[in-house]
N, C-alpha and C positions, 0 to 999 in steps of 0.2 A: 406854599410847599418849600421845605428847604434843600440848599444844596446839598444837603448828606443823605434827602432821603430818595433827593433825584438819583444819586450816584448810585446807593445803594441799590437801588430799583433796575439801574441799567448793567449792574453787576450780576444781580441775578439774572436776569435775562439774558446775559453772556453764557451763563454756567450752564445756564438750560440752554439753550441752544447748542451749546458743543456737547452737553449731554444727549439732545436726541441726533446730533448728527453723526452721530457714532449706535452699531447694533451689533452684537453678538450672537453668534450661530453657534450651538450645543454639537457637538459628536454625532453624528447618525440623524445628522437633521441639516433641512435646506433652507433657505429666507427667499420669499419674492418682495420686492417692492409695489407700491402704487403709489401712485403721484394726482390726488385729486379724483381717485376712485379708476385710472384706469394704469394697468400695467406696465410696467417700465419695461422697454424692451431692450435689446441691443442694434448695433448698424445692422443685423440680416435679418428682423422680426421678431427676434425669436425671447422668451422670456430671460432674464437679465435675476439668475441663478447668484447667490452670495452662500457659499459655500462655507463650515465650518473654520472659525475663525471671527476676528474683527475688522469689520467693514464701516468704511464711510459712508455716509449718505445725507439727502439735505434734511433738514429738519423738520420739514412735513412731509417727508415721504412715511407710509403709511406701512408696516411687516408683516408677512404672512409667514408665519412657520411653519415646516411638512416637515415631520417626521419620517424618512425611508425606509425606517426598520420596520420587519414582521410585525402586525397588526392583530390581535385578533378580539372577536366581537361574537357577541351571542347572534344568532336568529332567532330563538324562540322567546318571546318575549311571556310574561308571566300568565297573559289570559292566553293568549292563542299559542297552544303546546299540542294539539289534538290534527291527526290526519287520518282520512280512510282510506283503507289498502286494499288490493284486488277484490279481495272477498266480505269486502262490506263491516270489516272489523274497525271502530277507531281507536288506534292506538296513542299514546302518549310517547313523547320527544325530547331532547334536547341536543342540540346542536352549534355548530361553531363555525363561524368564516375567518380562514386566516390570509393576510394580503400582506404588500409590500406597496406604498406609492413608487411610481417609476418618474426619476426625475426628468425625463427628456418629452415627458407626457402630464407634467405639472398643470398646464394649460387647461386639461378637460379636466383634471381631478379638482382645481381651486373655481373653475368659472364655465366648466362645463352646464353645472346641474346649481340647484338653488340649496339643494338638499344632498348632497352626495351619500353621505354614512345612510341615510334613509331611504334612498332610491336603490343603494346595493341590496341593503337588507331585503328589503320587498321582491328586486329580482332572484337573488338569488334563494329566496326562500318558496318564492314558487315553483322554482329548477327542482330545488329537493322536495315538496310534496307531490309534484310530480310523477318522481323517479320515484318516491314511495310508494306511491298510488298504484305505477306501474311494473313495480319491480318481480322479475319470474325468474327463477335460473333457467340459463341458456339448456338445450336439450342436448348439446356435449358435455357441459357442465354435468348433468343431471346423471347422465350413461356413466360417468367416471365415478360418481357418485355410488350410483348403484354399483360399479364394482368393486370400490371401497371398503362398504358396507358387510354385515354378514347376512343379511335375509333381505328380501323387496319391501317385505310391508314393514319394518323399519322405517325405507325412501320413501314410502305414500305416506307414514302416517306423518314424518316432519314435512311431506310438502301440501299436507291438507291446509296448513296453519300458516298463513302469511307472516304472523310476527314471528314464530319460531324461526321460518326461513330467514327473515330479514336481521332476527338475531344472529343467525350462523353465518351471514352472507355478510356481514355488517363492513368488511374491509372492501368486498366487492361495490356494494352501496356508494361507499366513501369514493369510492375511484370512478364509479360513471359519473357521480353529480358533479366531480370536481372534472373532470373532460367535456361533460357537456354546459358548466359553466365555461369555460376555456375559450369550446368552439365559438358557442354564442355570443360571448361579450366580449373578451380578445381585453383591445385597450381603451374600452369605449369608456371606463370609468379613470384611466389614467392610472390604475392600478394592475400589480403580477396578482394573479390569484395563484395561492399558495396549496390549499386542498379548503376544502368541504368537511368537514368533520361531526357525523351521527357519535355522538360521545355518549347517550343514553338511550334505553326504549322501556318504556313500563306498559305493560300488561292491562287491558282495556277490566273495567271492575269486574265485568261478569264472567272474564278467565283469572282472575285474579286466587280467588279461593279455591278453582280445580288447578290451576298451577301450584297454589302450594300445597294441594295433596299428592298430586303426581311427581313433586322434587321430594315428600316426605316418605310417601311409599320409595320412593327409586334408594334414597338415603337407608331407610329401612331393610331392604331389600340388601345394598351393600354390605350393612353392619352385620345381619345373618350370614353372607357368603363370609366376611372375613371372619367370623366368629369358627364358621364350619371348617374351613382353612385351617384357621389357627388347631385345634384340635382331631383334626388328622393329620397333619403335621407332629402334633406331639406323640398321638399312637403309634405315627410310625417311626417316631425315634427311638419311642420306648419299646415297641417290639424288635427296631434294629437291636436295641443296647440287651432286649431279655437274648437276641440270639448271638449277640457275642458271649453273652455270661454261661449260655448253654457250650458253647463252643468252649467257651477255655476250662469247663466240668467236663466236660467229654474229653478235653486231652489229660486233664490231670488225672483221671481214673483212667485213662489207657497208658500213662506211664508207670500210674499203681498198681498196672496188673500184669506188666510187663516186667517191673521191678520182682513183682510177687512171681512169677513165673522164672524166671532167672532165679528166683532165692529155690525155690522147688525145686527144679531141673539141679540146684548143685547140692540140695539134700538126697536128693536121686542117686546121682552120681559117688555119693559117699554114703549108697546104703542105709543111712538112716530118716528117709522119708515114713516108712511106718512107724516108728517108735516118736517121730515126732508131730504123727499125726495122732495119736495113742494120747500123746502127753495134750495137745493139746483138748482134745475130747474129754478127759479127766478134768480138764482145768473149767470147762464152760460147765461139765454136770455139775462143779462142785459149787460154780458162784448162780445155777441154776436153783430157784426156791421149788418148781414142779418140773416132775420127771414123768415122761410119758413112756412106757418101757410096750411093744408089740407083741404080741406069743409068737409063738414060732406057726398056731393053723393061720393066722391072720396076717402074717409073712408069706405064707405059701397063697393062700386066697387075693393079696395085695402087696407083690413082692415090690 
């Protein structure tokens, strides 16, 4: 072997070596070390945290990187999407866990479980078919409900239907499973549990086609009332605007008879109202084609 290719040999091996004894931490994310598979600690036990930035370390220490930001992950995975609910209906799912790691709790999150993202998923998806299995509004709930409402059987017919309810309840749902995840697991996974999130619910098959007649009637039903609206509405504008149009004919012909009575009253006054009622009578027999003339017994008989 020559001496250029010993050097070169231990040159790399310089470069690599200062290359891994140096690790970089991303924004919003933590690094643990290991040193031969077990945790580097500090002088009080406790795990030995490299915080955002550039850090030293030897060159077979080994990194773990945690991410601290908001997390989030399905629970329903693509076969098992199906739960049955009070009333023996199974409905269809989808839902959402969203977390935070806590870094002062990194310890159970990296070396608690073997499986951590898998052991959440499974508990916390049991929490929520649970609470869906079990889910009833509360009978305060219910009473304010019914006073809400405009009739009772309205309140029994959406509380016959556990999907219906758990569709209308759907923000109530979200808030028990993510409190009684809370109570139960705390920080046993090393992580904040953020909420629990029912983001979908589909309609088990055999309600599936009476739900879409019952949204098609209800739709149907709308489109009629707004149609019947719409056209009393217009009759009643139209007979507002016929009783304006009758109103301002009614003042124009009481100002034309008011005119015309004032024009009479001053031919009165100046004695020539017979002669101008003569003149006029002359005038309509003459532009008259037929002339009905009475005798004088069928005047007395029909004066």
């Amino acid at each position: 072997m020559s001496t250029e290719g010993i050097v070169l040999g231990v040159l790399l091996l310089v470069v690599l070596g200062i290359a891994r004894s140096y690790v970089y931490v991303a924004e919003g994310a933590v690094a643990v070390l290991t040193r031969f598979g077990k945790a580097v600690r500090d002088s009080q036990g406790k795990l030995r945290l490299l915080m955002p930035g550039l850090h030293r370390k030897l060159p077979w220490d080994h990194v773990l990187r945690v991410c601290i930001k908001e997390q989030s992950i399905e629970l329903t995975g693509d076969e098992d999407r199906t739960v049955m609910t009070n009333d023996g209906i199974a409905i269809r799912y989808q839902s959402a866990l969203r977390f935070a790691p806590l870094s002062d709790q990194l310890e159970n999150y990296l070396f608690g479980l073997a499986r951590p993202m898998d052991h959440m998923v499974g508990t916390f998806t049991c929490l929520l078919r649970n609470e869906i299995a079990n889910f009833r509004t509360p009978v305060r709930e219910a009473s304010q409900l019914l006073v809400q409402t405009n009739s009772a059987e309205q309140l029994i017919d959406e509380s016959l239907g556990a999907y219906a309810l758990i569709r209308r309840e759907r923000r109530a749902l979200n808030e028990r499973v993510t409190d009684c995840g809370k109570r139960l697991v705390g920080d046993h996974f090393g992580v904040r549990l953020e909420a629990i999130d029912v983001t979908d619910f589909e309609p088990p098959d055999e309600l599936r086609e009476a739900l879409h007649t019952v949204v098609q009637a209800k739709n149907d039903v709308d489109t009629a009332l707004f149609v019947a609206e719409g056209e009393c509405q217009q009759r009643l504008l139209a007979a507002q605007r016929g009783v304006e149009i009758a109103q301002e004919r009614a003042r124009a012909i009481e100002v034309e008879m008011v005119d015309l009575g004032s024009k009479l009253a001053e031919l009165q006054d100046n004695q020539v109202l017979d002669d101008y009622v003569a003149r006029r009578r002359a005038e309509v027999l003459l532009e008259s084609r037929q002339v009905y003339v009475r005798s004088a017994a069928e005047q007395k008989v029909n004066p």
